[in-house]
C-alpha positions in Angstrom: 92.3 106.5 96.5 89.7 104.7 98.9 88.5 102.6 95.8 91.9 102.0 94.6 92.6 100.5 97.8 89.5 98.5 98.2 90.0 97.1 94.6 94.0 96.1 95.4 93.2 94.1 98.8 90.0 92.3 96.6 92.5 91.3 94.6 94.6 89.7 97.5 91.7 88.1 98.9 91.0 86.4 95.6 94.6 85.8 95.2 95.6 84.3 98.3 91.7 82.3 99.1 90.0 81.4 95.7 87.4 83.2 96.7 85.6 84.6 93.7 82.3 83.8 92.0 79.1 85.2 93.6 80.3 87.0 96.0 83.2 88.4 94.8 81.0 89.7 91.9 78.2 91.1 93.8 80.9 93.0 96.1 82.6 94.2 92.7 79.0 95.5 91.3 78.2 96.9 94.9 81.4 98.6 94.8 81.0 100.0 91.3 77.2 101.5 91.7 78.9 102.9 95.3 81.4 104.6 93.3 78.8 106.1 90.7 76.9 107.2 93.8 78.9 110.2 94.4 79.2 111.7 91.3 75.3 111.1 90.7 74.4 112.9 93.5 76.8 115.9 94.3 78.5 116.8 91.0 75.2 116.1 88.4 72.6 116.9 91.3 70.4 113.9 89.8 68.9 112.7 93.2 66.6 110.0 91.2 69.4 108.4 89.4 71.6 108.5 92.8 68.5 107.1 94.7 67.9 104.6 92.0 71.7 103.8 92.5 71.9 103.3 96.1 69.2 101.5 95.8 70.8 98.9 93.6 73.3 98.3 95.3 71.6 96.8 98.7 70.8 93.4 97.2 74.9 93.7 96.6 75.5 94.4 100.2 76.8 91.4 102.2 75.2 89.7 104.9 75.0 90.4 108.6 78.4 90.4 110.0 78.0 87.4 112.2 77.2 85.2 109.2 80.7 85.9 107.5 83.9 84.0 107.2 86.9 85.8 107.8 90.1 84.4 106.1 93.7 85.4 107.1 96.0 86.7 103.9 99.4 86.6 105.3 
């Protein structure tokens, strides 16, 4: 559900700003390997492939929050 969510109000910030490109992609590929995480690590017990997981997805994660842009959608 928490994914589902997260993917519908992407799609209303795209939507309603333009924004897209870069960082919508790396927030869609940080979102993705964030979602693999879970079933990696506590359904298939593979703590390597989870680690190697997380650990791909922190170039993916944004930027400090004082750097970023906040844009109304309503």
């Amino acid at each position: 559900m928490l994914y589902t969510v997260m993917g519908l109000a992407s799609r209303e910030v795209w939507k309603h700003t333009g924004l897209g490109g870069l960082p919508l992609g790396l927030y869609a590929v940080q979102l993705a390997l964030n979602f693999a995480w879970s079933p990696l690590f506590f359904v298939k017990k593979e703590i390597g492939l989870a680690l190697a997981d997380i650990t791909g997805a922190a170039p993916a994660q944004p930027p400090p929050m004082h750097h970023m842009v906040f844009y109304s959608v309503l």
